[in-house]
N, C-alpha and C positions, 0 to 999 in steps of 0.2 A: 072716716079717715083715722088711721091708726095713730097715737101720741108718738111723737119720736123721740128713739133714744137720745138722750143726753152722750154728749162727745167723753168716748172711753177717752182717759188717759194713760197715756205707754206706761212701761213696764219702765223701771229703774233706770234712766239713759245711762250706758259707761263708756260708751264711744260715740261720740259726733263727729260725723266725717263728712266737709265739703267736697261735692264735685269741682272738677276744674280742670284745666289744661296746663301742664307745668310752664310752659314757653315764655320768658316776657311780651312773647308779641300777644298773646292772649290776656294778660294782665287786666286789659280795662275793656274785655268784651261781657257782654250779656252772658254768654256761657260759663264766665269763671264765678257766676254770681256766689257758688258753694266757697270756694277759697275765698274771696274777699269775706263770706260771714263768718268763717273760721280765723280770719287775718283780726277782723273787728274783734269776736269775742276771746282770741289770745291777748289784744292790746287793755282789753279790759282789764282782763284777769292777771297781767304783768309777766305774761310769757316772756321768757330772757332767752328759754334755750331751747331749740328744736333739734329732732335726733332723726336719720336715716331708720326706718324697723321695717320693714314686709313688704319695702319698696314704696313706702310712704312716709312724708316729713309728719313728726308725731310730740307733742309736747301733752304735758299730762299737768293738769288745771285741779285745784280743791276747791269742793262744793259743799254745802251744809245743806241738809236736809230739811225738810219741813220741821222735823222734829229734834233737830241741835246738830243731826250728826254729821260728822264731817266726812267726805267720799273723795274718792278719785273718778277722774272723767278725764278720758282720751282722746283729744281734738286731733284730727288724721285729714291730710290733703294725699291723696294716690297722687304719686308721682308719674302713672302709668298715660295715657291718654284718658278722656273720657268715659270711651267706649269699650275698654277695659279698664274701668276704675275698681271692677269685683275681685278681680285678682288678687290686689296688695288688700284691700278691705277684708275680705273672707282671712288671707293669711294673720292680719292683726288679729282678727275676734278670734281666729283659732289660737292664738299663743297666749290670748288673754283670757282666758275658756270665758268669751263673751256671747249670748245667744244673739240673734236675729233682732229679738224683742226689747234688746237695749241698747239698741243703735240708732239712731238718730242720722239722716241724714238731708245733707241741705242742696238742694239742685234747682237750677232755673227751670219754669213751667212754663210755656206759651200759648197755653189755658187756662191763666190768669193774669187778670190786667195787670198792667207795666203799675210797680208802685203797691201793691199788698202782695204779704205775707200770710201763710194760711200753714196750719198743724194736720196732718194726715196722718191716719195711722194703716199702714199695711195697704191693700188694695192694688188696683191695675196699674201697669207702667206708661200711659199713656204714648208710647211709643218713643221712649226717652232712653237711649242707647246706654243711657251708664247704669237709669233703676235696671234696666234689661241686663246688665254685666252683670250687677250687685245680686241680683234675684239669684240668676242664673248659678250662681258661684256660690251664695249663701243656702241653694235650696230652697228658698224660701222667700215670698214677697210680705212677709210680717215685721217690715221693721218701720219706723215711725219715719216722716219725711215733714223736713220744712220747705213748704213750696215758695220759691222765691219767685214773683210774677214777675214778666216781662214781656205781657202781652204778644199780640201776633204781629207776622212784618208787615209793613205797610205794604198796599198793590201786590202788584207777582212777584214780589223781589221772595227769593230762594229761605226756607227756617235757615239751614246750613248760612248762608250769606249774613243775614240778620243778627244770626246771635254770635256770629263770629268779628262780625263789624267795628273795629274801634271805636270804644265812647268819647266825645268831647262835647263841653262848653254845658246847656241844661241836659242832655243827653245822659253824661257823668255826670252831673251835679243832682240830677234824678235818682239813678243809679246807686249811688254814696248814701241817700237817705234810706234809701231803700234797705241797704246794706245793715245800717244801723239798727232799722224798723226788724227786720230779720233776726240780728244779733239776740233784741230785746227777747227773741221768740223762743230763741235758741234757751237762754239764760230763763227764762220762766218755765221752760218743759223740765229743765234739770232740777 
């Protein structure tokens, strides 16, 4: 049996952009998992001011290197739906001549259990409408993704129905940690 690679690590992140659904009634669904870990890791970092750019709410966070130095990093929520979330994404990397390979992006999985976070770099879009925007629009499926797990629906009930579902009581209070578990994942990739 072959030894296995050891987990590449991405390329320089300079844009992290949560998936999500603009609408408050999505707010506390499974689906907006990318905008809540973009909410957590702006609240860390002391985001005060968020700006309209390429059809996405965008604040720009400073990050220190491994090595002292100090960087900029673009946390983006597409304002657009989900399932064109590539649109306003592709237009920001394009005005920030940012490649593919230093984007970072956070989106609910339902092939990973409800409760872990997981670092992927590039690879298939497990049939998840927004990496399918993102790909499609950027060209290219090399950009690094933080899988935000939210396991499968319970019985027949519908993916679409599940992860649109309002959170309440341990359901959100699941959710919320998870959030945070995410954030951590977000701020060690940088």
């Amino acid at each position: 049996m072959p030894a296995q690679k050891p987990a590449a690590k991405p390329a320089v992140i300079k844009i992290v952009c949560g998936l999500g659904n603009p609408d408050a009634e999505y707010a506390r669904t499974r689906h907006n998992a990318g905008f809540a870990t973009i909410d957590a890791v702006a609240a860390r970092q002391g985001v005060r001011y968020w700006k309209s750019e390429a059809g996405a709410q965008v604040a720009a966070i400073t990050v220190t290197d491994k090595d002292g130095e100090k960087r900029e990093v673009l946390l983006a929520k597409p304002m657009s739906y989900m399932n064109t979330s590539g649109g306003p994404l592709s237009k920001l990397a394009r005005a920030h001549h940012v490649r593919p390979e230093e984007i970072l992006v956070v989106h609910d999985e339902v092939d990973l259990p409800a409760g872990e976070v997981k670092l992927k770099l590039g690879g298939g879009l497990n049939a998840h409408n927004g990496l399918r925007s993102i790909a499609d629009k950027l060209g290219s499926r090399d950009f690094a993704r933080v899988q935000f797990g939210i396991g499968r629906p319970p019985g027949r009930m519908q993916v679409a129905d599940y992860v649109l579902r309002e959170l309440k009581g341990n359901f959100l209070e699941d959710f919320e940690l998870t959030v945070e578990r995410a954030a951590d994942l977000v701020e060690q990739t940088l």
